[in-house]
N, C-alpha and C positions, 0 to 999 in steps of 0.2 A: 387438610383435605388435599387429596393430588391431583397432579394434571391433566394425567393421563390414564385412561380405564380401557380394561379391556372392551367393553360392553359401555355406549352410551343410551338411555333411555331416554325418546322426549314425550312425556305424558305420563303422569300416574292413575289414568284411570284403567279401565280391569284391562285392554289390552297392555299398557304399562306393566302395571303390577302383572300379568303374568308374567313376561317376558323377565321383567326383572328382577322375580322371587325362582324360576326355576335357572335362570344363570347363574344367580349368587348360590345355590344350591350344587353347582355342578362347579363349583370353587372358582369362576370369575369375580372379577373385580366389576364391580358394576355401579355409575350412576345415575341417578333419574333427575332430571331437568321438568318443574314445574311451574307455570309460569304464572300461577296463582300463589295465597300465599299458605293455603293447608292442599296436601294431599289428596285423592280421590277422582280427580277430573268431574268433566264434566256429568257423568253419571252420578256420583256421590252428594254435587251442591247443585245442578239445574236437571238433571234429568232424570234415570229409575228411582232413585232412592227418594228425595222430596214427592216427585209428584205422585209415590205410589204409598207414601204416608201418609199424603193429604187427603188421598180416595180415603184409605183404610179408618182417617179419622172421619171423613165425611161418610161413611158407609155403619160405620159405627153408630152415627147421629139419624141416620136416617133408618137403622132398626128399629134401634130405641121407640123411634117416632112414630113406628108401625106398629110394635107389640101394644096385643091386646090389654095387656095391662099396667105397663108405662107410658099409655101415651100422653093420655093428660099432663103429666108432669114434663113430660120430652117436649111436648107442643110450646111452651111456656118459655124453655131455656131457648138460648139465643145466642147465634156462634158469632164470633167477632173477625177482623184477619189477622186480627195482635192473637187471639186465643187458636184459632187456625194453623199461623206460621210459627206460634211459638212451636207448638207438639209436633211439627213437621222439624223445625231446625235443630230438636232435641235430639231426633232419630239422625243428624245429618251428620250432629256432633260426636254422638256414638261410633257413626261408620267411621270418621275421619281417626278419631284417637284407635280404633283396631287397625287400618291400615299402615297409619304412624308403628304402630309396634312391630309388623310387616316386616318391614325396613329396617327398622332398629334391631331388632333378631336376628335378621339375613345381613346387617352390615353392607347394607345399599345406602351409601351416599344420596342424600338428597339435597337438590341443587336448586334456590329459585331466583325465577330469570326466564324470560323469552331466550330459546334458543333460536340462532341462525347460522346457518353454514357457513363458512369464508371458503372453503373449499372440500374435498371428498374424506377428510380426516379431520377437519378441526370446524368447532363451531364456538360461536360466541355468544355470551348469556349477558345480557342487561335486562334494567327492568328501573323505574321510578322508585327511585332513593335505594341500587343496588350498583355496587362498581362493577364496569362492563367488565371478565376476564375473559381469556380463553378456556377451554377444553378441548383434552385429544384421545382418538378413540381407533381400535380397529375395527368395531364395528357400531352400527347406531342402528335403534328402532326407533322409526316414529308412531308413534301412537297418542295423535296430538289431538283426534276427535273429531267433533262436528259443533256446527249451531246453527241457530234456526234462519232459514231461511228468509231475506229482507227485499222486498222489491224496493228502487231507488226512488218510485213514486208514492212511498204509502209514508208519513212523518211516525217513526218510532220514539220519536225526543217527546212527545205528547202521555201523559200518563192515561190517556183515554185509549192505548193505542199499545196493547203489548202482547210480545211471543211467550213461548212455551218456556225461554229463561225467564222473563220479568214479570209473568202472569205469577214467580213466585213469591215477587217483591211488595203485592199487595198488601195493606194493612186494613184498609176499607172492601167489604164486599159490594160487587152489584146487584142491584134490584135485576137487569134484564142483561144480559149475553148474547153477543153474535159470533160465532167462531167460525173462521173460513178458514175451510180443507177439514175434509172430513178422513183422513187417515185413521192412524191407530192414537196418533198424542192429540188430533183433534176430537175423535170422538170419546176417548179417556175423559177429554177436562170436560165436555159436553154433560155429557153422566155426572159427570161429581157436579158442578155446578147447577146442575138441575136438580141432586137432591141436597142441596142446601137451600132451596128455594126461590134462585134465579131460574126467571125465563128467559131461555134458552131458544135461539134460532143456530141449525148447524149445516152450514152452507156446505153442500158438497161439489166438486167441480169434476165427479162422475155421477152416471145414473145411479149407482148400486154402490152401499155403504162395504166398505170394505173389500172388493171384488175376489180378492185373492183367497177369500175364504169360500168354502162349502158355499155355495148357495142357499140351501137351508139354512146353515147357520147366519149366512149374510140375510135373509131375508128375518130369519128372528129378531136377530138384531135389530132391523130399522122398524119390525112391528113394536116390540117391548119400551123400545126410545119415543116412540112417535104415542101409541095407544096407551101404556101404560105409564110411563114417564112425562109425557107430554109435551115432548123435544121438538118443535117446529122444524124436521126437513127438508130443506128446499136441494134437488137433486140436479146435476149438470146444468151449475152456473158457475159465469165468470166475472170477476170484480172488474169494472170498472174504475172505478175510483174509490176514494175514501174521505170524506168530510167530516172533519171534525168543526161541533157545535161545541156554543157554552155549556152545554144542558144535555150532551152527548155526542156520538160519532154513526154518520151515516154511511152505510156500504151500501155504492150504488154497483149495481149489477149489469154487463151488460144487455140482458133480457129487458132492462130498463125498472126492474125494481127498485126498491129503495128500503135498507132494514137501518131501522137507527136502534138503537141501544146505549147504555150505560158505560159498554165497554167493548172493544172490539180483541177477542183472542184469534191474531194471525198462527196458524198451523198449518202451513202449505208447504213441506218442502226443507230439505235440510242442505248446508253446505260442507263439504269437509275444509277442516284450519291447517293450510298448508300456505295460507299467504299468511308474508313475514320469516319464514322458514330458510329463504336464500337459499330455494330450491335452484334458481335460475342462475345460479352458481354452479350448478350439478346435470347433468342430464337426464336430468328426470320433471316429464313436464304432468303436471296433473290438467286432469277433465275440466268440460266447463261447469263443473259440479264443484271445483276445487278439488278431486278424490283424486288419489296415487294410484297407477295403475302397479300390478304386482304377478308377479308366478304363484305356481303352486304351494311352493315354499315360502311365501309370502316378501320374497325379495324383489326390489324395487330394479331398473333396468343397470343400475350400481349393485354388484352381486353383495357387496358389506354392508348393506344399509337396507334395510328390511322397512316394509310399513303394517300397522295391525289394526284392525279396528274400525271404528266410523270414518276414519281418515280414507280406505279402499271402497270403502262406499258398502253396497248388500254382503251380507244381511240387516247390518246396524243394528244387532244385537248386543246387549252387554255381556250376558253370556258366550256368545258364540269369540266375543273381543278377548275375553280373558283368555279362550282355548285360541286363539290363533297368534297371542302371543306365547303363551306356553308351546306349543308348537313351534314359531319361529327362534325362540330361547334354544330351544334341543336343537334345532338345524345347526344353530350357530357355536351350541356349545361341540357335537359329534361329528358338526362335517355332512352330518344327512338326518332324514324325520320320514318315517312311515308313518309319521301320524297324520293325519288329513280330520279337517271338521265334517262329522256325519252325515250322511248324503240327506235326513231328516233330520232338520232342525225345530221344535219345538214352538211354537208362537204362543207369547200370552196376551192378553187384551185386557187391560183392568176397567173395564165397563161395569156396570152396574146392571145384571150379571157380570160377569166375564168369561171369557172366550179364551178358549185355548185349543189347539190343532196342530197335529203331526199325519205327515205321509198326505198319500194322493187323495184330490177332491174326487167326488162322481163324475163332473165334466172330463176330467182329465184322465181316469179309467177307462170312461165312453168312447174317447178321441182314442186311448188306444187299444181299443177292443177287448179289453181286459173282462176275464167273465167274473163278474163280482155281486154279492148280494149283499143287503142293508140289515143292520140290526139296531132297535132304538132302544131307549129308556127313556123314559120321561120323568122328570125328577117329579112331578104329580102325583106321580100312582107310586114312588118308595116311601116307606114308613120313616125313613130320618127326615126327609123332605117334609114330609108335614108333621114331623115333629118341629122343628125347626122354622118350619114355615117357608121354607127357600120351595115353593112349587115351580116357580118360574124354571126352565131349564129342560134341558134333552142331551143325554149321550149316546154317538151316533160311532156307528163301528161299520168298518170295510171291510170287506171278507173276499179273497177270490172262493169260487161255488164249489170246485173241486180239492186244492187242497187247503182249504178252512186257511187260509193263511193272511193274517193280519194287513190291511195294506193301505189304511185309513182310520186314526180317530178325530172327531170331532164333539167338542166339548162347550157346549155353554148354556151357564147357571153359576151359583153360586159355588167357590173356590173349584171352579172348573182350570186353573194353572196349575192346581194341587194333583185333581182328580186322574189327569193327564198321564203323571208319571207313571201309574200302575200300568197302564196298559202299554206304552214306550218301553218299559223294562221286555217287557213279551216281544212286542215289535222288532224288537234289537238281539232278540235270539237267533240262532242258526236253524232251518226249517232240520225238522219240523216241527221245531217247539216254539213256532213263531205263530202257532193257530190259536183261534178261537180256542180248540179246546181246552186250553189252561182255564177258561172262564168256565166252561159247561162242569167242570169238572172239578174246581176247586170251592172249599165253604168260606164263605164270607162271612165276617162279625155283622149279627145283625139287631139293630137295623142302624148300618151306615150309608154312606151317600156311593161306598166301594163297590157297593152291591149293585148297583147300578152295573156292573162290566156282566154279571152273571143274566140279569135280566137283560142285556139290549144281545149279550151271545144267543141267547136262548131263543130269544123274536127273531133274531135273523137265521138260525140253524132250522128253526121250525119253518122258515120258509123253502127251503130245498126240497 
């Protein structure tokens, strides 16, 4: 292995791996420093990938448990966290051996070791039971990630007592659930844990579950959690403290409440991993968030040393991580990138439904005078829906009134991340094929859940 690479990578999760599968691709020498001991970062073993197998297998259990004609038998079986985390760590082992081959095809060095700087071209990698060496680089991407957020007052050494990493380290389920911070990863595990048949209180430290979302759709959400699921929402509170008993852990509130439970899932808040890095070797100072600040090219205030991903803070998408290291990879490999991440970026919400939303909410139409009409569907009244049984659910579509032109979907029901992209394909056209009428006007297999774009065009066209 050599010393010196054109291209240093530090992270292999998807901003990683973009950056340093389209490098090696454009004939650099590139390699990835990880400071774990398999591939994939922090998205592959604590974050997208686990905890959205764990929905997927709890979502699974909780059909079952609904259909009309397996229930009995569904009622009876019994999910364990050994039976839980096995089938999640199956899926974690999969992503990891394709990423591994990634690497091994494109002839990307892989390095592990906590990297740290010594100065603007050389950094040094140790790690527990690894010899410290050097490496040296003309250029370096950090794409070292995020984790979860830790207040210095709340004891995480307590197994009564874990984040959105350790809540995967479970082997025993809880009888009862308290999660504070109702974001997108608290009310994720909120949902999955409530339908495995934990009760569930999901503290949130604003009024409105979600706020960034539609309104409608935020407001469905906390009905379907609250009436239907029966998720105890307690809206704009703040922790006080945290007490843990023999017999559980109490979150007291400063409103002066008191929620005890089995187990407390902290979700408030993420930090970027840029301590330890021997940034302060460099000039480049990050937030009190830990995150890098960066340009449009994604280079850090050192024009050779780029950063990508949860490390620069929003979006914190793992999608969006991969395209901003592929992007910063082409800067670096041509000198320059016209490629920029899309002004619409995609959200999925794996909630029990789940939510998924591209382009402007109504309030934010309203604010700027945008003349626009509504078009719905209600997964109720479509014949896959109650074939299926998924009634729960609405897709909801933006329309300006004059030229029919897409400028809002909103999605949530079952495989509503899925349902998403039909309409984003259209949205992402050049007007004027960016309307409604792709949907008035195209036939849908029927009876799918797609058919839903034709019905919610058609309520909102008929309203003009």
């Amino acid at each position: 292995m050599r010393s010196h690479y054109d291209v240093i990578v530090i992270g292999s999760g998807p901003g990683g791996e973009g950056a340093a599968i389209s490098l090696a691709k454009a004939g650099r020498s590139v390699a990835v420093v990880e400071r774990h001991l398999q591939v994939g970062g922090g998205c592959t073993h604590w974050g997208t990938i686990p905890s959205k197998a764990l929905i997927h297998v709890v979502r699974q259990l909780a059909e079952i448990r609904r259909n009309r004609l397996f229930f009995r038998i569904a009622s009876q079986a019994k999910m364990t966290g050994e039976m839980l985390m096995g089938a999640v760590n199956d899926v974690v082992s999969q992503q990891v051996r394709e990423r591994e081959g990634f690497y091994t095809r494109n002839e990307v060095d892989v390095v592990e070791g906590q990297a740290c700087f010594l100065d603007p071209y050389t950094i040094e990698i140790s790690g527990e039971g690894i010899s410290s060496r050097q490496l040296t680089a003309d250029y370096f991407v950090i794409a070292s990630g995020s984790h979860p957020y830790r207040p210095q007052d709340v004891d995480f050494s307590n197994s009564r007592v874990v984040d959105s990493d350790t809540v995967l380290q479970l082997r025993e389920l809880p009888t009862s659930l308290t999660v504070y911070g109702a974001g997108v990863i608290g009310s994720e595990y909120a949902s999955a844990f409530k339908d495995l048949g934990c009760k569930v209180n999901l503290v949130n430290t604003r009024a409105h579950l979600l706020e960034f979302l539609d309104a409608e759709i935020s407001t469905a959400l906390s009905y379907h959690m609250a009436d239907e699921q029966g998720i105890v929402i307690r809206p704009s509170e703040e922790y006080q403290r945290v007490e843990v008993c023999p017999d559980g852990v109490i979150l007291h509130l400063q409103s002066g409440k008191q929620i005890k439970s089995d187990l407390l899932l902290w979700a408030n808040g993420r930090t970027g991993n840029s301590a330890g890095l021997g940034l302060q070797h460099l000039d480049i100072v990050p937030d009190h968030r830990g995150n890098i600040p960066v340009n449009d090219c994604y280079q850090t205030s050192l024009p050779h040393i780029y950063a990508v991903g949860d490390i620069v803070g929003f979006p914190n998408l793992a999608s969006a991580a991969f395209d901003q290291g592929r992007f910063a990879g082409l800067h670096i490999a041509g000198g320059r990138s016209d490629l920029h991440l899309v002004a619409h970026i995609p959200t999925g919400i794996y909630t029990s439904p789940e939510i998924s939303a591209l382009g402007s909410t109504e309030s934010e139409l309203s604010a700027a005078h945008v003349p626009y009409e509504v078009g719905r569907a209600f997964f109720r009244n479509l014949a896959r829906g109650q074939i299926t049984e998924h009634r729960a659910g609405v897709l909801k579509l933006l329309f300006h009134r004059e030229t029919l032109e897409l400028l809002g979907i909103h999605c949530f029901g079952h495989n509503a991340a899925e349902i998403l992209h039909i309409g984003q394909a259209i949205m992402a056209q050049p007007a004027p094929h960016n309307s409604i009428e792709y949907f008035l006007n195209t036939t849908f297999n029927y009876p799918t859940m797609a058919e839903a774009y034709r019905v919610a065009a058609l309520n909102g066209y008929n309203r003009l």
